[in-house]
C-alpha positions in Angstrom: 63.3 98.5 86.0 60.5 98.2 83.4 58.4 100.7 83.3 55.7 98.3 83.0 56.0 97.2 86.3 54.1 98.4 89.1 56.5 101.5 90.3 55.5 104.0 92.9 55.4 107.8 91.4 56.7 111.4 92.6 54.6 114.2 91.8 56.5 117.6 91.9 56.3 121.0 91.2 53.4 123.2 90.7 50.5 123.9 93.5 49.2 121.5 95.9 46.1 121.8 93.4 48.2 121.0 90.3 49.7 118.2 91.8 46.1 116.9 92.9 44.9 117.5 89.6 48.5 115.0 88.3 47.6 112.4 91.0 43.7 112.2 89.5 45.5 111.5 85.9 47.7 108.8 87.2 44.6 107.0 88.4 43.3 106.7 84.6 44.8 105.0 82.1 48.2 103.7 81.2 48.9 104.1 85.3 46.0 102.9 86.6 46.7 103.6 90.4 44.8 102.0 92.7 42.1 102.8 95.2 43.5 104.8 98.2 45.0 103.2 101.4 43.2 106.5 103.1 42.8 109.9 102.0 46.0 111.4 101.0 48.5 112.7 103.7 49.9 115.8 104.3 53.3 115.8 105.3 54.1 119.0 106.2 56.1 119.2 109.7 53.7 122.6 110.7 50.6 120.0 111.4 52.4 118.0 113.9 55.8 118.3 114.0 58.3 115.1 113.8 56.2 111.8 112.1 53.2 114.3 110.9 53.1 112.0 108.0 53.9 108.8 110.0 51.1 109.9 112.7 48.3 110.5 110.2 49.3 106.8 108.4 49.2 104.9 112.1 46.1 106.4 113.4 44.2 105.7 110.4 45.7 101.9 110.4 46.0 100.5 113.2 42.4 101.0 115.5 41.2 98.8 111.9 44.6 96.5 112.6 43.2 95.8 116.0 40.1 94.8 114.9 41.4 92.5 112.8 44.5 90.8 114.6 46.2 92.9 117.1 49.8 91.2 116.8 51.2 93.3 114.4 50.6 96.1 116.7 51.8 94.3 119.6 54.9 93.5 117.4 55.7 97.6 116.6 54.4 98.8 119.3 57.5 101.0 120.2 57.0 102.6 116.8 53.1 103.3 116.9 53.4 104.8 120.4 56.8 106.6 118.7 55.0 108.6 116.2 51.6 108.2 117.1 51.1 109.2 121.7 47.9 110.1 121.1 46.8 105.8 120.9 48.8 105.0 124.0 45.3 104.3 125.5 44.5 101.3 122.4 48.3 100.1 122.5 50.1 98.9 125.8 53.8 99.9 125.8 54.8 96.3 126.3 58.9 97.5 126.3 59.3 100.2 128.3 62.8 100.6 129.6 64.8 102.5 132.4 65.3 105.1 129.9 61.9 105.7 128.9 60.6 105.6 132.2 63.5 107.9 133.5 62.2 111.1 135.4 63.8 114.6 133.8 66.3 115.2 136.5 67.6 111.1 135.9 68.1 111.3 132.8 71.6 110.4 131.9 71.4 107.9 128.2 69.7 109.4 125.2 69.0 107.4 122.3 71.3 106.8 119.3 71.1 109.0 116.3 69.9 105.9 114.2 67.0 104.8 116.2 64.5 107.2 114.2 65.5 104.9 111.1 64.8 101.7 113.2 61.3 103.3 114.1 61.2 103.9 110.2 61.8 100.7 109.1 59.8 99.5 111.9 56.6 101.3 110.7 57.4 100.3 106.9 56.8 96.3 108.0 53.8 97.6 109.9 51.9 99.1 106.7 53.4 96.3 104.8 52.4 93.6 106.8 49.0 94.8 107.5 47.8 96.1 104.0 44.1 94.7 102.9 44.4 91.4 101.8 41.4 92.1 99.1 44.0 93.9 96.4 46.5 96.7 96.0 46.4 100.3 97.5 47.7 103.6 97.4 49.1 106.6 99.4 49.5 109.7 98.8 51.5 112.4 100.5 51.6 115.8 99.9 54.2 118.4 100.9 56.9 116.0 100.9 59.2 119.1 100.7 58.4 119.8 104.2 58.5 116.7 106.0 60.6 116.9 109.2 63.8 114.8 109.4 61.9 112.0 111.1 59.0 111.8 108.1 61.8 111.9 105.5 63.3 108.5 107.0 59.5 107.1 107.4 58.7 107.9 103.6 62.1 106.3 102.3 61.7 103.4 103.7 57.8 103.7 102.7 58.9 103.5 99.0 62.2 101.6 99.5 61.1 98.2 101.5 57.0 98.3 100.1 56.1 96.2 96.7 54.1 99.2 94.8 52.3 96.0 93.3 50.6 96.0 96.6 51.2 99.5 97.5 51.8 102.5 95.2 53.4 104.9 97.3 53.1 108.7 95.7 55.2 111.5 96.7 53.9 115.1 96.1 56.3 117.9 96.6 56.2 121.3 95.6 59.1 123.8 95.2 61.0 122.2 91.9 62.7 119.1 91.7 65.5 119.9 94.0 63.4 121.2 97.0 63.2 118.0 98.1 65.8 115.9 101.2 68.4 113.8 99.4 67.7 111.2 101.7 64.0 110.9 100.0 64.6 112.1 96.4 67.8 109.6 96.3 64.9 106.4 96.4 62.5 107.9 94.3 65.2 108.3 91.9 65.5 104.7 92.0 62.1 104.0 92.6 59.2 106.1 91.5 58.0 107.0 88.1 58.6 111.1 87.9 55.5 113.1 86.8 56.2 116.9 86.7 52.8 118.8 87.8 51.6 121.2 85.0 51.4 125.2 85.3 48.4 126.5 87.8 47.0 129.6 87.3 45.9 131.0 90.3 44.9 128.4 92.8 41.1 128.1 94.0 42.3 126.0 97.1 40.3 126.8 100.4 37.8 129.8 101.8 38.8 133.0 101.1 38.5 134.7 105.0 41.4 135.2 107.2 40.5 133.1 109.7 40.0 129.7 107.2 43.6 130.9 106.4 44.7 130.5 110.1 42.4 127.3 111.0 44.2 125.9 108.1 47.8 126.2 109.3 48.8 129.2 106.6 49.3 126.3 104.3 46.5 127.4 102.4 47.9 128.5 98.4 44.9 130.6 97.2 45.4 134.1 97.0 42.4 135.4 98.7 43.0 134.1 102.2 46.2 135.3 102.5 45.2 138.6 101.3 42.3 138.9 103.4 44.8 137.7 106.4 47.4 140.3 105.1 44.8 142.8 105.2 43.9 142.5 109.0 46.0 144.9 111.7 48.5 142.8 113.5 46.6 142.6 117.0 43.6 141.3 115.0 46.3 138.4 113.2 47.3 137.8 116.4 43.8 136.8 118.0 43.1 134.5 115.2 46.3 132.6 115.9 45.5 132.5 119.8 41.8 131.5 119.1 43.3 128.7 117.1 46.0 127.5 119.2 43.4 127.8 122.2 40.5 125.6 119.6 43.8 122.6 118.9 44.7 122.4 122.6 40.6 121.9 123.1 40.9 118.8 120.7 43.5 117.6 122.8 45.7 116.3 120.0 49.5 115.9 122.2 51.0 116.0 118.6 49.8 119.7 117.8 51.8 120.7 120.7 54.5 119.9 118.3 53.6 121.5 115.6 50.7 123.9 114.9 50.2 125.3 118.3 53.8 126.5 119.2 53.4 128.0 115.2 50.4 129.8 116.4 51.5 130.9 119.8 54.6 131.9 118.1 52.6 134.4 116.0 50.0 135.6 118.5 49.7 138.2 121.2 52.0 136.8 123.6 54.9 134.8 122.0 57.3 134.7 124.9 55.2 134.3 126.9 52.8 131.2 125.5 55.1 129.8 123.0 58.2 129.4 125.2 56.8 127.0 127.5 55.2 125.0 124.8 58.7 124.6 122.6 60.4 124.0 125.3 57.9 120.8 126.3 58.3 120.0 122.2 61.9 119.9 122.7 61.8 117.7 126.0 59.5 115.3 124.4 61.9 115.2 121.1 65.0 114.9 123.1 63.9 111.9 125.2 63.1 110.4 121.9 65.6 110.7 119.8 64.2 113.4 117.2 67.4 115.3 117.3 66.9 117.8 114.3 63.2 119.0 115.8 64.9 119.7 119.2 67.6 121.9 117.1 64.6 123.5 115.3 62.6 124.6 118.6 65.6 125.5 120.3 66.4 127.7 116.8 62.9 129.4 117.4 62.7 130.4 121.0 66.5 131.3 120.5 64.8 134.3 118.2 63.0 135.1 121.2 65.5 134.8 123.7 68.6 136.7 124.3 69.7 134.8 127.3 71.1 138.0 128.9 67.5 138.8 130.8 66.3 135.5 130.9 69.4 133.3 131.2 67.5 130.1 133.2 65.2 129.9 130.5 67.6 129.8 127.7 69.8 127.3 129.3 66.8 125.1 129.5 66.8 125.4 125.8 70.5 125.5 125.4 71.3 122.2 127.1 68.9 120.1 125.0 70.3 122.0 122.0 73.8 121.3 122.7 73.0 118.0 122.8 71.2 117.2 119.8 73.6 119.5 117.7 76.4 116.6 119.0 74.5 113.9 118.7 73.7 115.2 115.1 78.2 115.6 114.8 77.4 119.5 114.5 80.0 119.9 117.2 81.4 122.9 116.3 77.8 124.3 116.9 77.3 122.7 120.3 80.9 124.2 121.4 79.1 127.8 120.8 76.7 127.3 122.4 78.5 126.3 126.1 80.8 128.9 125.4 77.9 131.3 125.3 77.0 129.2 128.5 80.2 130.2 130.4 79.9 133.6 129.3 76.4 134.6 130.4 76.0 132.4 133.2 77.6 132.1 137.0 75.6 129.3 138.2 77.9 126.3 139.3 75.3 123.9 137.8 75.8 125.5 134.2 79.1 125.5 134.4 79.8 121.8 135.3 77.0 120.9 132.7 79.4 122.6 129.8 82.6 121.2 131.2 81.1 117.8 130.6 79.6 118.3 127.6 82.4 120.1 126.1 84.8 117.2 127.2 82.3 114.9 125.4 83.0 116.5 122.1 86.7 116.5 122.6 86.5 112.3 123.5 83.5 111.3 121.8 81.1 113.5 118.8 84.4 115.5 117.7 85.7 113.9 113.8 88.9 112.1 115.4 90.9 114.9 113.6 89.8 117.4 116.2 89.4 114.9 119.6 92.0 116.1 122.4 91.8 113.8 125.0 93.6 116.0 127.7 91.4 118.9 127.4 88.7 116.8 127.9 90.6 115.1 131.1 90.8 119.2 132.1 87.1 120.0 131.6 85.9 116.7 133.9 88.3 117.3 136.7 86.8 120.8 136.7 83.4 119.5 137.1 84.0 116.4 139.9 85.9 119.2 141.5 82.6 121.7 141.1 80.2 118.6 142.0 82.4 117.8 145.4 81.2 121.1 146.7 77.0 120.8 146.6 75.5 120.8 149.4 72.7 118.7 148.7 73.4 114.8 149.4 71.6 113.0 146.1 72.7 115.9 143.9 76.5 115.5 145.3 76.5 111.9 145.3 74.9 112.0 141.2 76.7 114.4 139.7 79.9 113.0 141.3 79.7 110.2 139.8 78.1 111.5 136.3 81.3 113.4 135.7 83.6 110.5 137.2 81.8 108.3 134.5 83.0 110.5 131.8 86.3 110.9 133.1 86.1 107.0 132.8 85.7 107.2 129.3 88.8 109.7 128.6 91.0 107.2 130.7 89.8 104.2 128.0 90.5 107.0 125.1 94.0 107.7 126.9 94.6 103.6 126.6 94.4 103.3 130.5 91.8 101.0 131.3 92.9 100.0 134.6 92.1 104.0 135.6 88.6 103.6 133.6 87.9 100.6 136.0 88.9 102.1 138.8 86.8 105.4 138.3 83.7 103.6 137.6 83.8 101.1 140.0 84.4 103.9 143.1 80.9 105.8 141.1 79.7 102.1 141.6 80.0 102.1 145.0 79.7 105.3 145.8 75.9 105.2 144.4 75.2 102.2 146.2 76.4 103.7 149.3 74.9 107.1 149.5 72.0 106.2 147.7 68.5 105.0 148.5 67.8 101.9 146.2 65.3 103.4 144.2 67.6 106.8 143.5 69.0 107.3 140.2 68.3 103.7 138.6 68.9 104.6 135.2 72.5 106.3 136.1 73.5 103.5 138.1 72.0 100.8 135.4 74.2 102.9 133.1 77.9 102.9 135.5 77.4 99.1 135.9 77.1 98.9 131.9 79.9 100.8 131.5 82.1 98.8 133.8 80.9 95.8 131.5 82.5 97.3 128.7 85.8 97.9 130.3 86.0 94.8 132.3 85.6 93.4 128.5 88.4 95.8 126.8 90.5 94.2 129.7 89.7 90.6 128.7 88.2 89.8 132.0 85.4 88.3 130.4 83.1 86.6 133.2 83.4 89.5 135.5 81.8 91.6 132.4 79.1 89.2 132.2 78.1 89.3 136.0 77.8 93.0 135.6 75.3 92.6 132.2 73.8 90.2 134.7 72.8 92.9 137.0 71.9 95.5 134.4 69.6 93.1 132.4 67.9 92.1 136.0 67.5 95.9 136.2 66.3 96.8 133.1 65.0 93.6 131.1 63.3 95.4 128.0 66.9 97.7 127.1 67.9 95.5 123.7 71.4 96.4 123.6 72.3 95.0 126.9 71.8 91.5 125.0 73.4 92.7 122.1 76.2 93.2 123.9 76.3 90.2 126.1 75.6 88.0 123.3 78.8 89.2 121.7 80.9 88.4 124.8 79.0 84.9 125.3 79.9 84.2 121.3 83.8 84.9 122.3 83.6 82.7 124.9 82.3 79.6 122.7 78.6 80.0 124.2 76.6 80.0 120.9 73.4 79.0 121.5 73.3 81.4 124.8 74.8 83.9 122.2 71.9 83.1 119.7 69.3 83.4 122.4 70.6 87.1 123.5 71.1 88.0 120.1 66.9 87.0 119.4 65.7 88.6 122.3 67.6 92.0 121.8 65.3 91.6 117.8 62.7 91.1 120.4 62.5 94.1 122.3 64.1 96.7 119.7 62.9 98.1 116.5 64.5 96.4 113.3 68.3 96.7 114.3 70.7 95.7 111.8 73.6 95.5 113.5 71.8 92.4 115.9 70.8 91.1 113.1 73.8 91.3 111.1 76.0 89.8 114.4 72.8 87.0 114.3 73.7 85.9 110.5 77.5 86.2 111.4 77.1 83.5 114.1 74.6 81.4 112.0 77.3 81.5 109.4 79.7 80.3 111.3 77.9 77.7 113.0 76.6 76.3 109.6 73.6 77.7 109.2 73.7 78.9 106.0 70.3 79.3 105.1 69.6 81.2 107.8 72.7 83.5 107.5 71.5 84.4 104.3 68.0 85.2 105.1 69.6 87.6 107.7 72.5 89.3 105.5 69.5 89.9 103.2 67.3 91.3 105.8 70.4 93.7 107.0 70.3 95.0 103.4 66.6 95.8 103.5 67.0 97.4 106.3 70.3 99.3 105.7 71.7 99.3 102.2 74.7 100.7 103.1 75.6 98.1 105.1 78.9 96.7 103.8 79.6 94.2 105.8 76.3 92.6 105.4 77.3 92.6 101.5 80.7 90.8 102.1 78.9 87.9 103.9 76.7 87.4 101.7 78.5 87.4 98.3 80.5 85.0 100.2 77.7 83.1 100.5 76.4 83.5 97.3 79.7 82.3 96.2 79.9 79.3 98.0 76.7 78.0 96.8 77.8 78.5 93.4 75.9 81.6 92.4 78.3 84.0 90.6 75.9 86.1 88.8 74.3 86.9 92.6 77.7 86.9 93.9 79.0 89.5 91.8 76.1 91.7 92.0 76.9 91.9 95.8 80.5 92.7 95.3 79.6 95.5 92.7 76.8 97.1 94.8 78.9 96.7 97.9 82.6 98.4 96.7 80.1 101.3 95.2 80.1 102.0 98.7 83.5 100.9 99.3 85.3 100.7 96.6 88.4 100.3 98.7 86.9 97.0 100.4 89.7 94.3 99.8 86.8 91.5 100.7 84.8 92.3 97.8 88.0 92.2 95.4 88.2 89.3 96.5 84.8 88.1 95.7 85.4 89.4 91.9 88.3 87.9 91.5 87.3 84.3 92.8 84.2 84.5 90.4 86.3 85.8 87.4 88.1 83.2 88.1 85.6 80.8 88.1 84.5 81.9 85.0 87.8 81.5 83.2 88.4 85.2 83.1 91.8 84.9 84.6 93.1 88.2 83.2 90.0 89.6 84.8 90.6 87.8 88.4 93.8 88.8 88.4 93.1 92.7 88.3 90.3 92.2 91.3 93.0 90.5 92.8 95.6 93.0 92.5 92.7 95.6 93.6 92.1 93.7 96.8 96.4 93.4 97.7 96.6 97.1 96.8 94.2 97.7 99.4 95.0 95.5 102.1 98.7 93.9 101.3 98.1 91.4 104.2 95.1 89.7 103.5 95.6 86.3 103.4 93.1 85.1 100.7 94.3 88.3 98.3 97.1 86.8 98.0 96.6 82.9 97.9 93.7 83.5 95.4 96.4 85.8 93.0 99.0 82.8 93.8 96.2 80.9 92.1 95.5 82.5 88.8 99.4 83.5 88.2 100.0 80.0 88.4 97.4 79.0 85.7 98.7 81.8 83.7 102.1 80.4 83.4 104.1 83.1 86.3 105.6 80.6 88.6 107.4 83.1 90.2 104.9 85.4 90.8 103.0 82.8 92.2 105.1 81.3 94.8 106.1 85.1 96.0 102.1 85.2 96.7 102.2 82.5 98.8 105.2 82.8 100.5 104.0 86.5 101.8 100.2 84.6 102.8 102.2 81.8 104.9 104.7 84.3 106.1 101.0 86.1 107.2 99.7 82.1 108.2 102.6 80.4 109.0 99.8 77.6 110.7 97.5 77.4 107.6 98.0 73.7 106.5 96.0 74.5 103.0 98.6 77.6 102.6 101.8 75.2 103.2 100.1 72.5 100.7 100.0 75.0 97.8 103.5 76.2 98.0 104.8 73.0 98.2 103.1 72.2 95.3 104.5 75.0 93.5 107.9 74.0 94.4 107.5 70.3 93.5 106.6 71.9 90.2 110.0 73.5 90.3 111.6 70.4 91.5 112.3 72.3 94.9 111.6 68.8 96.1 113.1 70.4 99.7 111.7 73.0 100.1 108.6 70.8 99.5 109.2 68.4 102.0 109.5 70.8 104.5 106.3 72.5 103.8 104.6 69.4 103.7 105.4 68.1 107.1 104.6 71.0 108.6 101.4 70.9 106.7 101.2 67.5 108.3 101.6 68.3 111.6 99.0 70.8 111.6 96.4 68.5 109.2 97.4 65.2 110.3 94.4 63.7 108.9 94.9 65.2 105.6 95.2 62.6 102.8 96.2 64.8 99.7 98.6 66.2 102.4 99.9 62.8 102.9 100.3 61.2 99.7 102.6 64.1 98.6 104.9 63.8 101.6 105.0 60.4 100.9 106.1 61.2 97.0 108.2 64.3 98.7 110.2 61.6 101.1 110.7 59.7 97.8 112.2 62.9 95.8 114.6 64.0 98.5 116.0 60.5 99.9 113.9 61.0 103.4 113.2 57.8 105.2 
């Protein structure tokens, strides 16, 4: 990109008062930065925990977005109320689902690993769409460095998706160049201009008592706070961090339970006893949302105060939300140590089913496939239904009964016996329904009957899977992928508009999902709709640039309409991330060809038969080329192995016999042709060389 072009900028290195200082220069000339969005930001994950940064943007925005037009907000209000709880009483939750409005103890579906980039992207429109309209901004964040997992997303997508002609994002981060998550530095790499922060001598930053240290997080860099707090006996540092804990829960912030008040209580006179409670309500609130890598760093921290030999009930609480995000996160080998410490230090039946399933879920689901053992995981469930059969309590035995049947369910589709899967799922079912009051367990039993969808469709029995999403969508009418999911079933069965219509609604009621989108642009694609197919593939890409398939799609697209140049560009950025992707070969080679590079369409070609020997259109479009270079033989081997592949592809049958007429084959010409016939009888190239075939060979 020209560097005369508005870019946004990373500021790195130094002190927070250096890279200040490098921001101030940036706003004078040749950069010229714009006036601030709102003061600059401070990123650091010790303010508030997950979205510190993302929570500071959204409060400041959106009570002024209200004012204004209050549809934007309405439009992302999943991810305001995400990052931001705290203006739940300005923004409705217009979505809510059976999983968000689950109790504790109902629990049973977490979110996806990938919904914190959806909430991302999400929030990226939001400052997008709702930037002044009276000239270009910008926003600075500092501490970059120290963003939680969650901001790091937020901040790529900040700089990735916004024009820094309308706002110049800059990133400040101290610690060097490389201190800073891939994830992040990868787009500024791409992205920002990079501005390395000069020397500081020693920094003037803040007051220099022990207690502006404290009030200020101990983020403070100047030397004579932290000496004065140094200097204080450890009861007396202590105090100061329970006077400011106490003075954050007064402001009632619910954020700073996340972040500075556990880091206080941690550090002040009574750390088991005040900060374990509050971590382990940080870690709730994280788990139920999806902020996987903050539960694993709570549960990290009251781990150090917890040895889960005195006070084994209270570590499993933190155990069992830690062994979860760790396999969510595919850390499984770190979840697997954790329920064998489980086993070892506990004897209570409830721990001990709780591990056998959620060991048996690494062994069938989070494991790489490498290391999945289906029968141990068969073992480890039977163990638990067998331990769940036993509880006295009714709702308890009738739940966990089925919880653990459920996952046995999913072993029998792993073991390739869905009839089994169907049958286990469909006695939880009933069971439920039976022993259950109606309003008992609503998410778990949305959740069977979903499940039974799935299998009913892996069976083929494709109208009984649909009265089941029926049910489930009555039940729970805001969950997205229920549509997602129906829509695809409705699309095999011919139902495309219904299919369109689920597929809208489930963009509806989510954050931006690429995958609905992407199965939205598939079907527009195939129903015609090429504009709009495009506009979709493209807004897959925004959203997800690693998105292959969306790249495929739409360089055939691109290639169709008779753009090469944009064509190619897809196929280039798309086998970067695949370079093994026979698809985009394919795209090369048909727009070397085009541009009478044959030598050049030829070697895509071979790249794309190398890589999948039976693709169909490999080989036609290498049939293609060796003809026009003059290797008949070569050629009609191609297409012999594509209609061996396509025996019914009248456009396959055509070109051979064309390449035997021009071999005087005339027979074996003939009888490609009136095959070709048959299956295009309305063809009238396909005609008039049977006709000149029949003439050739003698045939009536």
């Amino acid at each position: 990109m020209d560097q005369a072009e508005p870019r946004h900028h990373w500021v790195h290195g130094g002190t927070r008062q250096s890279r200040a200082a490098a921001v101030r220069s940036l706003a004078l000339p040749p950069a010229l930065l714009p006036s601030g969005l709102l003061p600059p930001v401070d990123a650091h994950r010790r303010l508030r925990g997950p979205y510190t940064a993302a929570n500071a943007v959204v409060r400041a925005l959106v009570p002024e977005v209200l004012r204004r037009d209050p549809a934007p907000v309405a439009r992302y209000d999943i991810e305001v109320l995400s990052v931001a709880p705290e203006l739940s009483d300005q923004v409705p939750n217009s979505r809510e689902t059976l999983t968000s409005m689950a109790l504790p103890a109902e629990r049973t579906r977490y979110y996806a690993r990938l919904r914190t980039k959806r909430i991302a992207n999400g929030l990226a429109e939001l400052v997008r769409d709702t930037l002044p309209a009276d000239g270009p901004r910008t926003l600075v964040v500092e501490s970059a460095e120290h963003a939680e997992a969650t901001d790091v997303e937020f901040l790529a997508a900040l700089v990735r998706r916004v024009d820094p002609a309308r706002l110049t994002v800059v990133i400040c981060s101290g610690g060097g160049d490389g201190a800073l998550d891939e994830r992040l530095r990868s787009v500024l790499d791409a992205r920002a201009l990079v501005t390395a922060a000069g020397a500081a001598g020693a920094s003037a930053e803040g007051a220099e008592d022990a207690w502006s240290y404290v009030s200020g997080e101990c983020l403070a860099e100047g030397p004579a706070a932290r000496a004065a707090y140094d200097a204080l006996e450890p009861a007396e540092r202590a105090a100061l961090h329970d006077r400011r804990a106490a003075e954050l829960r007064q402001g009632g912030d619910f954020s700073h339970g996340l972040g500075a008040i556990p880091y206080h209580l941690e550090r002040g006179t009574d750390p088991a006893g005040a900060a374990l409670p509050v971590l382990l309500a940080a870690a709730d609130h994280c788990l139920v949302n999806g902020y996987y890598d903050a539960v694993v760093e709570y549960g990290s921290r009251a781990f150090a105060m917890l040895d889960g030999v005195q006070d084994d009930t209270l570590w499993w609480k933190f155990a069992v939300k830690q062994g979860l995000a760790l396999s969510i996160l595919s850390r499984t080998r770190e979840a697997e140590e954790i329920y064998d410490r489980a086993r070892l230090l506990s004897t209570d039946p409830a721990v001990h089913m709780a591990c056998a399933y959620s060991t048996a879920m690494l062994y069938t689901r989070h494991n790489d496939p490498a290391d999945r053992d289906e029968k141990k995981a068969k073992a480890l469930l039977n163990g638990a239904v067998a331990t769940a059969s036993l509880l006295p309590d009714r709702v308890e035995r009738a739940f966990q009964s089925a919880f653990y049947k459920n996952g046995r369910a999913l072993v029998e589709v792993n073991l390739g016996d869905p009839a089994e899967a169907l049958r286990l799922v469909t006695e939880c079912v009933d069971d439920l329904d039976r022993q259950l009051n109606p309003d008992e367990h609503r998410l778990h039993r949305s959740v069977l009957k979903n499940n039974r969808a799935r299998v009913y469709l892996g069976l083929g029995r494709l109208d009984e899977a649909l009265a089941d999403y029926a049910v489930v969508i009555d039940q729970d009418p805001n969950h997205a992928e229920h549509y997602l999911e129906r829509g695809n079933i409705l699309r095999r069965l011919g139902r495309t508009d219904d299919a369109l219509a689920d597929y809208e609604r489930a963009m509806r009621l989510s954050p931006p999902f690429p995958e609905i989108c992407y199965n939205r642009g598939d079907l527009r694609l195939s129903e015609g709709d090429t504009a709009g197919a495009l506009a979709d593939f493209g807004y897959v890409i925004d959203l997800e640039p690693d998105f292959v398939d969306a790249y495929v799609n739409r360089a055939g697209l691109h290639l169709d309409e008779g753009r090469l140049d944009a064509a190619r560009l897809d196929a280039e950025t798309g086998l970067l991330l695949d370079p093994g992707n026979a698809y985009l070969h394919v795209v090369l080679g048909q727009v070397h060809a085009e541009q009478e590079d044959l030598a050049a369409a030829e070697q895509a070609y071979d790249r794309a038969v190398a890589a999948d020997p039976a693709l169909v259109t490999a080989l036609s479009g290498r049939a293609t080329v060796r003809y026009e270079r003059g290797r008949q033989d070569d050629a009609l081997d191609d297409l012999s192995r594509a209609v061996d592949l396509a025996p019914d592809d009248p456009a396959l049958r055509y070109n051979r016999a064309f390449l035997h007429q021009a071999r005087e084959e005339w027979h074996s010409a003939l009888a490609d042709l009136e095959l070709a016939a048959a299956l295009a009888p309305g063809d009238e190239d396909v005609a008039a060389a049977l006709k000149t075939c029949r003439v050739k060979t003698g045939v009536a």
